[in-house]
N, C-alpha and C positions, 0 to 999 in steps of 0.2 A: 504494500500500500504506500503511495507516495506521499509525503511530509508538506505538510501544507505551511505558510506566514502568513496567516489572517490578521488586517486592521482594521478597525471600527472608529469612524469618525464620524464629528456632528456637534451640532451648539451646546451650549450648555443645557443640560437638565432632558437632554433629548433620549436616555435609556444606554446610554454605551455601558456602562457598566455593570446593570445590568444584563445586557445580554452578553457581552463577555464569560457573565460568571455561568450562565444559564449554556454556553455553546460548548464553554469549558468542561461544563459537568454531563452535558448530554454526550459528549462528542469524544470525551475523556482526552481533551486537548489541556496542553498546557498554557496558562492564562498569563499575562503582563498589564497591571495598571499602572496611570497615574499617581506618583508620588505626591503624595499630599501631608498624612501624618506626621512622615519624617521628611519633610523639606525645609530645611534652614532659614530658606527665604521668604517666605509664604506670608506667613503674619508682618515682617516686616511689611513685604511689599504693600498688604491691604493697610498698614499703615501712614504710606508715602509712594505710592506708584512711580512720581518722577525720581524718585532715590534707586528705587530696587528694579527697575523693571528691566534693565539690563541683566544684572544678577542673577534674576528670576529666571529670563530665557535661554541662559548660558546654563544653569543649573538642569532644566528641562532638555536643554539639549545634546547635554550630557546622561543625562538620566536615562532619556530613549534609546540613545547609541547603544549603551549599553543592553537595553531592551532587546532590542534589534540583533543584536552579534549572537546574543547567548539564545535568541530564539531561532537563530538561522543554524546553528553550530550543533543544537542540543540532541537533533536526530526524531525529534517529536515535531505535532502538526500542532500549532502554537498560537493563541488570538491575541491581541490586542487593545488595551483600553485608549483609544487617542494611536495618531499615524504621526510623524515625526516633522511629517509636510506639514502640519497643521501649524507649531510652530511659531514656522516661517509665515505662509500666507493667511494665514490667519488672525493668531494673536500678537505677535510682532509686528503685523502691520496695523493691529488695531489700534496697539500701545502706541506705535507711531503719530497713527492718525489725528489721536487723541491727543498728543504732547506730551507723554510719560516718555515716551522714548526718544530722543533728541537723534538729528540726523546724522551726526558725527558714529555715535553708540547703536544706530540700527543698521549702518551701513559697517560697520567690524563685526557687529551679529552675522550682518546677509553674508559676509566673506566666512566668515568660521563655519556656516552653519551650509554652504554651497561644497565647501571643501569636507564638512562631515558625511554628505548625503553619496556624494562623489562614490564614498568608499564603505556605503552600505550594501548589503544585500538588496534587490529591489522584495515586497511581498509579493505574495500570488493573489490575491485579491483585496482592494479598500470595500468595507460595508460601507455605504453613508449612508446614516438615520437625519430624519427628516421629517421638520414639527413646523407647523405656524409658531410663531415666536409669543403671540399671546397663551399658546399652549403651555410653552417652554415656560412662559413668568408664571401659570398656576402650578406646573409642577415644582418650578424654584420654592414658589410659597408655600409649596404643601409637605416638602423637603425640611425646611426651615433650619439651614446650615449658618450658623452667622456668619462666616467669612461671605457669605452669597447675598446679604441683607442687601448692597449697595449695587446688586446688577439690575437694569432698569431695562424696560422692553427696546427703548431703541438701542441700548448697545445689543441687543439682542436680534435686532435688527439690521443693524450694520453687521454684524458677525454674520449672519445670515446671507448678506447681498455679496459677502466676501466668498465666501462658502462657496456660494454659485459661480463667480469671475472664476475662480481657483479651478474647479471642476469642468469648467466646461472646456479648460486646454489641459488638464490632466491625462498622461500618459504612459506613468510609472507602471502602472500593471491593471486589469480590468476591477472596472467600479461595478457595485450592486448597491442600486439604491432603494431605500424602505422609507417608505410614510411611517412615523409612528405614529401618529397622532389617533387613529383607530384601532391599533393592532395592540395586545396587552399578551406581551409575552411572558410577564411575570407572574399572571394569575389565572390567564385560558392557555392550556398544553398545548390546545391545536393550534394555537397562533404559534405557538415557538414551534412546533411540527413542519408549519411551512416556509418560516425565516430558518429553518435547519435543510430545508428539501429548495432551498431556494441557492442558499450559499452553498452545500454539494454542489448543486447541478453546475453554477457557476463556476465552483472549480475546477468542476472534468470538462467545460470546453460545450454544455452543452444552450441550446436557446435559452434564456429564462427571461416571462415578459416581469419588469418590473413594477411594483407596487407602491 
């Protein structure tokens, strides 16, 4: 059976980690999340954005790389919580956008982080889950993580409009996108049955209409 590098990407609060844990355990793959508990910079950053926000994205893109090697090398079919492309075209360029990240400090990112990708494995498939963003702010609210207290639907929105410019010239390795916004794979089986017979088929090369 051939070894799969699954990544799962998508806004915030849109289910990656959950289905991660869910593909992991159905599929008896090994799983990779987002460091968050032990991240050194975290709290600071929600502290001062324009102080950390460099910090933050060198720590994450470190954090990945690592991700990435040990899921490519380990000889198992492997998921992931977050794609390492995300990032770059996503969160770094939001912190940009925003003025947390100044153009000096996102432009030595964009060189470190071109030169890290360089020398990745590519995956065999990106999931992208995929919510209306007023969705995404009831699930934030119904989550109720306080580091998430200050995400507000337009950044949730702009994250969103990024999301789509990024993917629609993505060509790292084949995308499978998923609405989540109807689909409740955490608490109906048969929904995660066909996000499990959706990403197979996607892997072996075969048609799948997306959802």
């Amino acid at each position: 059976m051939a070894n799969y590098m699954t990544v799962v990407a998508g806004n915030i609060g849109v289910g990656k980690t959950s289905l991660t844990e869910r593909i992991g355990s159905r599929l008896g793959w090994r799983t990779g999340y987002e460091s968050v508990a032990d991240n050194p910079y975290l709290a600071d950053f929600y502290d001062d954005m324009r102080v950390w926000s460099f910090h933050l994205q060198v720590f994450f893109l470190g954090h990945r790389a690592d991700q990435y090697l040990e899921a490519a090398h380990n000889g198992r079919s492997a998921i992931l919580d977050r794609s390492i492309y995300e990032d770059f075209y996503i969160f770094a360029r939001a912190l940009h956008h925003m003025g947390n990240l100044t153009e000096r400090d996102y432009l030595a990112y964009r060189r470190l982080y071109e030169l890290v990708v360089k020398s990745m494995p590519r995956p065999n498939l990106l999931v992208y889950l995929k919510a209306p963003a007023d969705v995404l702010m009831e699930r934030i609210r119904r989550r109720a993580r306080g580091m998430e207290s200050g995400i507000t639907l337009d950044y949730l929105s702009l994250l969103d409009s990024f999301y789509d410019e990024w993917l629609s010239a993505f060509d790292m390795c084949p995308v499978l996108t998923i609405q989540t916004d109807d689909l409740d794979y955490v608490h109906q089986p048969n929904h995660l049955d066909i996000v499990v017979e959706r990403i197979q088929n996607k892997l072996s090369g075969k048609e799948v209409v997306e959802f």
